[in-house]
MDTraj code that builds the backbone (N, CA, C; nanometers):
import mdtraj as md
import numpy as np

residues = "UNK UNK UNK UNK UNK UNK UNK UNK UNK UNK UNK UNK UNK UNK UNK UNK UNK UNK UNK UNK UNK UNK UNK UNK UNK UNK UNK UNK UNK UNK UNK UNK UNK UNK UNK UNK UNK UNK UNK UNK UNK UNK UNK UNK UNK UNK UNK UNK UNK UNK UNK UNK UNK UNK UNK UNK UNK UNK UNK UNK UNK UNK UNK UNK UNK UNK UNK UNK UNK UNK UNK UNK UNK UNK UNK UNK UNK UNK UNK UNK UNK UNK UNK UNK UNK UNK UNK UNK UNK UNK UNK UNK UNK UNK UNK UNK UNK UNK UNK UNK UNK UNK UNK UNK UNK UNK UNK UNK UNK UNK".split()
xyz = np.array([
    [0.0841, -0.1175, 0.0000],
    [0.0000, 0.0000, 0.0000],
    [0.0882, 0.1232, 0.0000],
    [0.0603, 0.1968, -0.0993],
    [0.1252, 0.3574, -0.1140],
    [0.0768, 0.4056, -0.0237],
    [0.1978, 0.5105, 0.0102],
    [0.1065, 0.6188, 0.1303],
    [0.0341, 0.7124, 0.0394],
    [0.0514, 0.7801, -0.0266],
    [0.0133, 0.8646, -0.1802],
    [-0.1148, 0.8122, -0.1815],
    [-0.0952, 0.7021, -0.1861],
    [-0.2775, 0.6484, -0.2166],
    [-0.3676, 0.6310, -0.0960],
    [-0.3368, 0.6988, -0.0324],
    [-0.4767, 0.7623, 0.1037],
    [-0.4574, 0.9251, 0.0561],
    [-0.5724, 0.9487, 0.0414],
    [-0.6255, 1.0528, -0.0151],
    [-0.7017, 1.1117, 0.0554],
    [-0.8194, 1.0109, 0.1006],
    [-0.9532, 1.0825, 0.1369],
    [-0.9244, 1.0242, 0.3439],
    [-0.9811, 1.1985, 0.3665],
    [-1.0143, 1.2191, 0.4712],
    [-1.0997, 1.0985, 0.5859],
    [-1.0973, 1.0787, 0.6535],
    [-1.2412, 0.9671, 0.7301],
    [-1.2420, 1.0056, 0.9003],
    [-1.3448, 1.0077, 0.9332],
    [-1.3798, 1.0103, 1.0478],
    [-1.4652, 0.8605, 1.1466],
    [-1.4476, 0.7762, 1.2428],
    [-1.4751, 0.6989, 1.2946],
    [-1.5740, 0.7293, 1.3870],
    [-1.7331, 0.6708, 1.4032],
    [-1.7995, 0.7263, 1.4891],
    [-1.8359, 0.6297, 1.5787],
    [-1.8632, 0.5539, 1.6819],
    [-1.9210, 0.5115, 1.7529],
    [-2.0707, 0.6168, 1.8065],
    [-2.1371, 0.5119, 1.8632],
    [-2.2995, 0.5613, 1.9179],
    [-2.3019, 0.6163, 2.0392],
    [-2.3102, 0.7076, 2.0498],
    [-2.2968, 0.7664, 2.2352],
    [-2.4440, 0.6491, 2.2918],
    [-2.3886, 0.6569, 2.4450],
    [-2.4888, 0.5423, 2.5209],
    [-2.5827, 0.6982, 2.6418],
    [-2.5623, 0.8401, 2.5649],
    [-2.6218, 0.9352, 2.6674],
    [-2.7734, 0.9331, 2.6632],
    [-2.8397, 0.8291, 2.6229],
    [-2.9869, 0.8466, 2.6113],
    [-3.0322, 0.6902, 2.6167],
    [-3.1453, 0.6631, 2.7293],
    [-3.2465, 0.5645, 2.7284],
    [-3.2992, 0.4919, 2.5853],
    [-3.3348, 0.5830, 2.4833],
    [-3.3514, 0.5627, 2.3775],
    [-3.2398, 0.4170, 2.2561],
    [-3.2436, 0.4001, 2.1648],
    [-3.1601, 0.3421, 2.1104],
    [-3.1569, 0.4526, 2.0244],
    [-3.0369, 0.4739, 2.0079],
    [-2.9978, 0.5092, 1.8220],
    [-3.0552, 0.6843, 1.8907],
    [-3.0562, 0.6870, 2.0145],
    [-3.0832, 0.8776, 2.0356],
    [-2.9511, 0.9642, 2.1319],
    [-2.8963, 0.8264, 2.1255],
    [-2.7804, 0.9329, 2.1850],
    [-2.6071, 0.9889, 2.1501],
    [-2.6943, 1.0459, 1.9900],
    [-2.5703, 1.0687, 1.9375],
    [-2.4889, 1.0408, 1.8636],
    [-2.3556, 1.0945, 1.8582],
    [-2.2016, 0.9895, 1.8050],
    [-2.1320, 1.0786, 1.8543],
    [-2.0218, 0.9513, 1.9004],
    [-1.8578, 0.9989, 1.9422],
    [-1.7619, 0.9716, 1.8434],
    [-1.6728, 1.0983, 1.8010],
    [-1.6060, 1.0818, 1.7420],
    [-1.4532, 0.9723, 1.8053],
    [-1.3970, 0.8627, 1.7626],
    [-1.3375, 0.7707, 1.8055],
    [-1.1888, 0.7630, 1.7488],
    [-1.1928, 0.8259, 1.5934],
    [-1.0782, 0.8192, 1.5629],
    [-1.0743, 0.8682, 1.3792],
    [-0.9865, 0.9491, 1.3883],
    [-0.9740, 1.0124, 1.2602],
    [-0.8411, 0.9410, 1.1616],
    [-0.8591, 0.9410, 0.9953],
    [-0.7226, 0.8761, 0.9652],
    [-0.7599, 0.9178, 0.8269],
    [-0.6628, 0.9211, 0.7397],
    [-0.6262, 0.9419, 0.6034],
    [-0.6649, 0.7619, 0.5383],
    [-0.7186, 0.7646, 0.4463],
    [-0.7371, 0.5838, 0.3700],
    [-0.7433, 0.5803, 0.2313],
    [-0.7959, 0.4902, 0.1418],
    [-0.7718, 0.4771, 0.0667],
    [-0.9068, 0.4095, -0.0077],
    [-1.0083, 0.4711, -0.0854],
    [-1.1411, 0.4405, -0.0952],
    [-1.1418, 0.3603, -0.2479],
    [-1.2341, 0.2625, -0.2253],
    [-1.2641, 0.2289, -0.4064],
    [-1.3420, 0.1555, -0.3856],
    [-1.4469, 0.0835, -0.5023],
    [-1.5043, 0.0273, -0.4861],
    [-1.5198, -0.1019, -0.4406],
    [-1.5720, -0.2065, -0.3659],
    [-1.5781, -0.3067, -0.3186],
    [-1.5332, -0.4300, -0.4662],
    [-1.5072, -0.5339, -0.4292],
    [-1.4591, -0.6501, -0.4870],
    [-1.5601, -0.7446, -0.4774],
    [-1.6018, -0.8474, -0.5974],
    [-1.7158, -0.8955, -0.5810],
    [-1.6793, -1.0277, -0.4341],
    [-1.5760, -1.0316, -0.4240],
    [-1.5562, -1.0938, -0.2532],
    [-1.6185, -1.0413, -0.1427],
    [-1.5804, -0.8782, -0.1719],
    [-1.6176, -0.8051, -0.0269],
    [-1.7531, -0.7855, -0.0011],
    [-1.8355, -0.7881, -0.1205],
    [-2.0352, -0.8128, -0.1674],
    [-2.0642, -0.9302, -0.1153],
    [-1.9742, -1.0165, -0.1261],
    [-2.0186, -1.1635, -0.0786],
    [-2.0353, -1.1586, 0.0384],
    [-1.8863, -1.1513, 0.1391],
    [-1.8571, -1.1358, 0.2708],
    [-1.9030, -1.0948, 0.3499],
    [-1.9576, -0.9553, 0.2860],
    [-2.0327, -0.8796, 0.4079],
    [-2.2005, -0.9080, 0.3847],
    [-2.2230, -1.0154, 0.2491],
    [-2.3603, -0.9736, 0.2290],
    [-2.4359, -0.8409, 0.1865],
    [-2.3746, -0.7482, 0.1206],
    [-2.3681, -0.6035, 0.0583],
    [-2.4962, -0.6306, -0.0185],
    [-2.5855, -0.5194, -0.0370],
    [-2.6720, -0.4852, -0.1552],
    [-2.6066, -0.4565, -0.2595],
    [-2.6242, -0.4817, -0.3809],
    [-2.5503, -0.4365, -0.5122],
    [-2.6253, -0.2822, -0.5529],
    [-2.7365, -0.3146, -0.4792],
    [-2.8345, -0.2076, -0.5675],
    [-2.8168, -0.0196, -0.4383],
    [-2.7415, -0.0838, -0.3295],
    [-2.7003, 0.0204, -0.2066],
    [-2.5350, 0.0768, -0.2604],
    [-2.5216, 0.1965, -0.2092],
    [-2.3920, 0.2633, -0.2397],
    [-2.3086, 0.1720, -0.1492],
    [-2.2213, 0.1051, -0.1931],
    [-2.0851, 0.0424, -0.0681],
    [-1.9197, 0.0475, -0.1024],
    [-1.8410, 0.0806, -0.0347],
    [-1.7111, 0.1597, -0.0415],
    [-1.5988, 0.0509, 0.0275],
    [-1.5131, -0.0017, -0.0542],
    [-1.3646, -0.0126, 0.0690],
    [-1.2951, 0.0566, 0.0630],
    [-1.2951, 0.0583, 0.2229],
    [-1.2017, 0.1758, 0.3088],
    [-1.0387, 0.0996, 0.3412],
    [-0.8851, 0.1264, 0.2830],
    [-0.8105, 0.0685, 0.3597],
    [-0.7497, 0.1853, 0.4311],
    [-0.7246, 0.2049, 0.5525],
    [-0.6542, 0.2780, 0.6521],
    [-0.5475, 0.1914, 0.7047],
    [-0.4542, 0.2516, 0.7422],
    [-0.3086, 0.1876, 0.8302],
    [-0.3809, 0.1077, 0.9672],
    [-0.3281, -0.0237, 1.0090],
    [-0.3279, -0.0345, 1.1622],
    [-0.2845, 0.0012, 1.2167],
    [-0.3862, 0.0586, 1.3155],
    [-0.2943, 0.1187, 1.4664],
    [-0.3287, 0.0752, 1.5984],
    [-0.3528, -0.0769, 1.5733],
    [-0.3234, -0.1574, 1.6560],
    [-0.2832, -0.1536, 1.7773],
    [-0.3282, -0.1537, 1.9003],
    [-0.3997, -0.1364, 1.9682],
    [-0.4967, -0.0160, 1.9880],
    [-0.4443, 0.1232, 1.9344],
    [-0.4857, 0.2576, 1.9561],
    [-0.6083, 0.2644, 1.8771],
    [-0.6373, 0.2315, 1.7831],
    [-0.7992, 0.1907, 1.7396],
    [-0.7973, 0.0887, 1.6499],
    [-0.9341, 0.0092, 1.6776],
    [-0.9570, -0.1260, 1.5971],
    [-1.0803, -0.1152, 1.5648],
    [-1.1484, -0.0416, 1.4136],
    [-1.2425, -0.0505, 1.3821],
    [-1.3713, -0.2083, 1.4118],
    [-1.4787, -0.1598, 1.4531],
    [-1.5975, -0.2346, 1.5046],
    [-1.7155, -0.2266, 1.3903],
    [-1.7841, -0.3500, 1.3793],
    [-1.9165, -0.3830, 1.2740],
    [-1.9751, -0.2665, 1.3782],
    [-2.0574, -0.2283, 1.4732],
    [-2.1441, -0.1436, 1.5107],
    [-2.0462, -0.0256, 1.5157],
    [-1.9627, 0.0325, 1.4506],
    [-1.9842, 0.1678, 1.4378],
    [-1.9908, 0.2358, 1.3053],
    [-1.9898, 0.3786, 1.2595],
    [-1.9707, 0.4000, 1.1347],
    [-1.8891, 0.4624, 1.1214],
    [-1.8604, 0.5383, 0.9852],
    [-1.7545, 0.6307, 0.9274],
    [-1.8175, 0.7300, 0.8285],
    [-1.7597, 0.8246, 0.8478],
    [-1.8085, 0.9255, 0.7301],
    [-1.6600, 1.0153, 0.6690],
    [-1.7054, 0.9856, 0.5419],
    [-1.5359, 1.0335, 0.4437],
    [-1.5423, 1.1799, 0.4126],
    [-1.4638, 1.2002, 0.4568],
    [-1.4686, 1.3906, 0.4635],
    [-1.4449, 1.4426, 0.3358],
    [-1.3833, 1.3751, 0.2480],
    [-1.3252, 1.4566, 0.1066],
    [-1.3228, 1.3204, -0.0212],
    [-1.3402, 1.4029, -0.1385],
    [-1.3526, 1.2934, -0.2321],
    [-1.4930, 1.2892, -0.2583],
    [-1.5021, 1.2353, -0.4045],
    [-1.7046, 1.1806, -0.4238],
    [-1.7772, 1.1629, -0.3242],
    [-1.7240, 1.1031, -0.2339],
    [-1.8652, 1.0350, -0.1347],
    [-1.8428, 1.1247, -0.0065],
    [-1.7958, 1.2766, -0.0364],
    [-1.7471, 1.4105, 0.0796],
    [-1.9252, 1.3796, 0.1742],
    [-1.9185, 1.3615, 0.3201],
    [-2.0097, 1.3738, 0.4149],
    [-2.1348, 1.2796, 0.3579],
    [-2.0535, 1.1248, 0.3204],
    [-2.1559, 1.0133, 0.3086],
    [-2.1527, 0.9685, 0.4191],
    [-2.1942, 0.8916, 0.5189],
    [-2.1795, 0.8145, 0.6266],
    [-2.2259, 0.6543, 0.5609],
    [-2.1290, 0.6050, 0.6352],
    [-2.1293, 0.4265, 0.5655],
    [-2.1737, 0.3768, 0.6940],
    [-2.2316, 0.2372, 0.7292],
    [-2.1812, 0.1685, 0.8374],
    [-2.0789, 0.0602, 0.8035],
    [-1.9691, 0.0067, 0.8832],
    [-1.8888, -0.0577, 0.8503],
    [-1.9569, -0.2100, 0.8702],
    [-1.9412, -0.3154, 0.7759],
    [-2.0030, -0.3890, 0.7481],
    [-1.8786, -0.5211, 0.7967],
    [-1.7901, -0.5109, 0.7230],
    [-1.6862, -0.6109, 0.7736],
    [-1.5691, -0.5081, 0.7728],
    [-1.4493, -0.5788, 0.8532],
    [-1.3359, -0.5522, 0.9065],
    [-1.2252, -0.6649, 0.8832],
    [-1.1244, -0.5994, 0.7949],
    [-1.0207, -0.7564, 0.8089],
    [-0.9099, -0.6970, 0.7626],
    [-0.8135, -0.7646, 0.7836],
    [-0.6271, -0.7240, 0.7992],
    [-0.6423, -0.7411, 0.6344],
    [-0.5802, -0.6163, 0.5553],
    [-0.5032, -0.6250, 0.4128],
    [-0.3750, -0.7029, 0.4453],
    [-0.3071, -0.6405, 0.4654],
    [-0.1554, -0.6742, 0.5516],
    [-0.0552, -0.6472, 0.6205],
    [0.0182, -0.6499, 0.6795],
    [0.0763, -0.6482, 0.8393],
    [0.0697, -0.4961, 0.8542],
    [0.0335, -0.3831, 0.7551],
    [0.0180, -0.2672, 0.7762],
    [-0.0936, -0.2240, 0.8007],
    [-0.2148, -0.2625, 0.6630],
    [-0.3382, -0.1745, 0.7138],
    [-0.4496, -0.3037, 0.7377],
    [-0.5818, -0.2069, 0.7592],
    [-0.6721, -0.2898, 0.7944],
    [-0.7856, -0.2436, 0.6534],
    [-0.8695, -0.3405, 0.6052],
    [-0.9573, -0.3146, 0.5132],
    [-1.1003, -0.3388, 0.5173],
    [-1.1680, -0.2249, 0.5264],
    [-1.2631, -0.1552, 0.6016],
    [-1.3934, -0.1896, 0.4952],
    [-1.5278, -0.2599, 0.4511],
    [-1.6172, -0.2652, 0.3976],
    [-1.7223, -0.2353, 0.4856],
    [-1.8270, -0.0780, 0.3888],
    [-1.8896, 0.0058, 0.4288],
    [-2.0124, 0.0174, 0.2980],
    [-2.1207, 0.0538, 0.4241],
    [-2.2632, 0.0427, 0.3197],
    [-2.2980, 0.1552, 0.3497],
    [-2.3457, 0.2545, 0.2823],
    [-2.4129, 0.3727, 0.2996],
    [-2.5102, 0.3596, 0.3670],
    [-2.5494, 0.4570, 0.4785],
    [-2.6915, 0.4878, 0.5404],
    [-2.7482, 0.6164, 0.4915],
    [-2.8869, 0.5676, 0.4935],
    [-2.9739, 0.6119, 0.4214],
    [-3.0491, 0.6828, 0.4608],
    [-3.0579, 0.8052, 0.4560],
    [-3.1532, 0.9329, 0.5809],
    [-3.2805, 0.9596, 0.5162],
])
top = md.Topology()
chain = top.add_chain()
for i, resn in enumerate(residues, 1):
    res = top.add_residue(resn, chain, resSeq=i)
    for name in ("N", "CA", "C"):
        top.add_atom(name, md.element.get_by_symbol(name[0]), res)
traj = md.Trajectory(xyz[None], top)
């Protein structure tokens, strides 16, 4: 993986737990990083079970292992590039190699 080829901006959100409610309390921002976006691989459609007919993105970012380890329940939203202030949820999570981690993300839908 080029460093050159992280381009686009990303932000990591987890769900704040400040409300009784589900799904009303919020997001915490968890961890910010530079990655590397393109479209999914007909593997990563399989894997995660992806809609073909839904917007879905792989994300590879560096590991930073122990300091954050992306989670299926949280999301991301890519700050710059085509999909500038899409929010994905991350769908699967798995090691590219001994450097980064490779991130498959489905758009949510407001």
């Amino acid at each position: 993986m080029r460093v050159d080829a992280m381009q686009d901006f990303v932000t990591f959100y987890s769900s704040g737990t400040d409300s009784p409610y589900p799904g009303m309390g919020g997001k915490e921002v968890v961890f910010k990083s530079w990655g590397e976006i393109y479209e999914p691989s007909s593997k990563d459609i399989e894997l995660s079970s992806l809609e073909t007919s839904s917007v879905n993105v792989t994300l590879v970012v560096r590991n930073t292992f122990p300091e954050f380890v992306p989670k299926v329940n949280q999301t991301f939203i890519i700050q710059t590039g085509m999909y500038q202030d899409t929010e994905f949820n991350i769908k699967n999570v798995a090691p590219k190699d001994e450097n980064t981690i490779k991130i498959v993300g489905s758009k949510i839908w407001a």
